[in-house]
N, C-alpha and C positions, 0 to 999 in steps of 0.2 A: 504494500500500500504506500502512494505516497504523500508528502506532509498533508497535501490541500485532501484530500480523502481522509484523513484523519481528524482531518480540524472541521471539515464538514460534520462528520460521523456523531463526532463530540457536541456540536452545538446542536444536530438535531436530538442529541440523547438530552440536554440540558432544555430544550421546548419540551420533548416530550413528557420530562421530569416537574417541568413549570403547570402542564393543563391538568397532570395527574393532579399537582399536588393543590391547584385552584378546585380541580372536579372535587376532589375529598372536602376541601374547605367548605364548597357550596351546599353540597347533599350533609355535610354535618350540622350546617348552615338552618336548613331545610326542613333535616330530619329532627331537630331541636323540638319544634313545635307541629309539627305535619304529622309525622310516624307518632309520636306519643298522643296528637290533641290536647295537648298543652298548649296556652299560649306562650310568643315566645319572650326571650328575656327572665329576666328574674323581678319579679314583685320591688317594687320600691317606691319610697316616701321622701321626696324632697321639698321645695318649697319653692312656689312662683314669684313671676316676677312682682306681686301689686304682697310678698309677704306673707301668702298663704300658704298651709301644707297644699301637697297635692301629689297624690298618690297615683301607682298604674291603673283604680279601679277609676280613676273618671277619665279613662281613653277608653273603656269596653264601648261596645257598641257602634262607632266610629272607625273607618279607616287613617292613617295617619303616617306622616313622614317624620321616623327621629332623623337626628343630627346633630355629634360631639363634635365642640368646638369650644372656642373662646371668642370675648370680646376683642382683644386684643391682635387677633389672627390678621395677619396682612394681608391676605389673598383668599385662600379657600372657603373661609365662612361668612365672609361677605358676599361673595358670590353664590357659595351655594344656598345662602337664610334668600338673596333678592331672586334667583331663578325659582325657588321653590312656590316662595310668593306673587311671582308673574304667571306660573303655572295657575298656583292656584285661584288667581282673579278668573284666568282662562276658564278653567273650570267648573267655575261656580256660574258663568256667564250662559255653559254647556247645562244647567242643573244638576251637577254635582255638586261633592264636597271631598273635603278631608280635614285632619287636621294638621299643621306644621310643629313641631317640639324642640325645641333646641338645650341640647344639657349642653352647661358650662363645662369643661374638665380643667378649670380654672376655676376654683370657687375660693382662693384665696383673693383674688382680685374682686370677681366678676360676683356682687351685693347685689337681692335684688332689686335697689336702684338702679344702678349699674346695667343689668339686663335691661330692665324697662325701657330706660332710655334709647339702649342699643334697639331692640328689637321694635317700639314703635317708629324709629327711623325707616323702617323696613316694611311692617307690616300689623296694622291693631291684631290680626288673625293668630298669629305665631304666641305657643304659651312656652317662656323659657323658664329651666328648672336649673337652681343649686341647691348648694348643703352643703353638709360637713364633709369635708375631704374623703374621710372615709365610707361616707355614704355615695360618694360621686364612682368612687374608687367600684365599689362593690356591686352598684348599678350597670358601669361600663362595662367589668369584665366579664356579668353575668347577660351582656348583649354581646360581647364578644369583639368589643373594642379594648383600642390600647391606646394609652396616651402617656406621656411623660416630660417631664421640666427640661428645658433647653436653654441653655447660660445660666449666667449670675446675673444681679440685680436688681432692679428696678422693672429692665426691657428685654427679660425674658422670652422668650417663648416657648410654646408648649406642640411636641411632636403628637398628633392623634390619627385615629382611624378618618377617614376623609369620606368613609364610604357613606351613605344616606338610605338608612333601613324601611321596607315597606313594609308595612303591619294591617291586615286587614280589620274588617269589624268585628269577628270574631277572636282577632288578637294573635293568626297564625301571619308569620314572614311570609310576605307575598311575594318578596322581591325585595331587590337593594337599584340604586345608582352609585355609580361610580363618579370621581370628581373627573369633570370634562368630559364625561359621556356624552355620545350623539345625542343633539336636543330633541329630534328624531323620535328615536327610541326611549326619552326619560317621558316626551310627549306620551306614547303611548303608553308606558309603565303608568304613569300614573291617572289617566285615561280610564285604565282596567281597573288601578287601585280604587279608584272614584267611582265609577259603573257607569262611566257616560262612552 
């Protein structure tokens, strides 16, 4: 064999090594809440942005998009809190609905003043959740995000899942977007997730 046949060989065993290892992610993904009839995520209690508790049991019934993030985020959750909310003007336009959710995984900054502010810039529609770091902590990894602190000081930032979770009305993962997904295809995702 020679080099350029090896280095082929190798990078298609590294894709093929890449969609296994997304296919496993997805159907475990999937299987969370689908195979069991559970819904998915882990049950939790944080607190809104106008200071009130608010728990997973008042999204039953409702379809709905999370989203970890911070306020602080430079790129990804501004973008993705304003496309969510241009969809969902869209779609209410259509006689749908859904709801938009945004956890902080910054809840050492992000009070919920601090949300309020951020997210009526955005959207009255969007209800954003913190809490105690450990409650944030134990929320994310039981949806199957990860986030963590990035530098020192003041101007941090916080590495996270970027992904934007579908949850239907009866509380199973319907689907995810991905950040910079075809608008395309997030159109239709969430289309299905709304029932228009």
């Amino acid at each position: 064999m020679n080099t350029r046949t090896i280095i082929q060989t190798g990078l298609w065993a590294v894709v093929a090594l890449v969609a296994g290892i997304l296919a496993v992610t997805y159907f475990n993904l999937v299987g969370q809440s689908s195979a069991s009839g559970e819904p998915y995520g882990t049950p939790f209690t944080l607190v809104d942005q106008n200071g009130t508790s608010f728990s997973s049991d008042q999204l039953k019934g409702k379809p709905y998009a999370l989203f970890f993030g911070y306020t602080h985020c430079p790129d990804v959750c501004p973008t993705t809190l304003f496309e969510l909310a241009s969809h969902h003007d869209e779609i209410e336009k259509k006689g749908g609905d859904f709801r938009i959710v945004f956890v902080t995984v910054d809840p050492e900054r992000d009070t919920p003043a601090i949300l309020k502010d951020y997210v009526d810039a955005v959207s009255p529609d969007i209800v954003a959740l913190t809490g105690e770091k450990g409650d944030v902590a134990r929320m994310a990894k039981g949806w199957g995000a990860f986030f963590a602190k990035s530098g020192e000081g003041e101007d941090y930032l916080m590495d996270h899942t970027s992904t934007t979770f579908l949850i239907d009305a009866e509380g199973h993962l319907a689907g995810t977007i991905a950040y910079g997904e075809d608008p395309k295809t997030v159109t239709g995702k969430l289309d299905r997730l709304a029932g228009v």
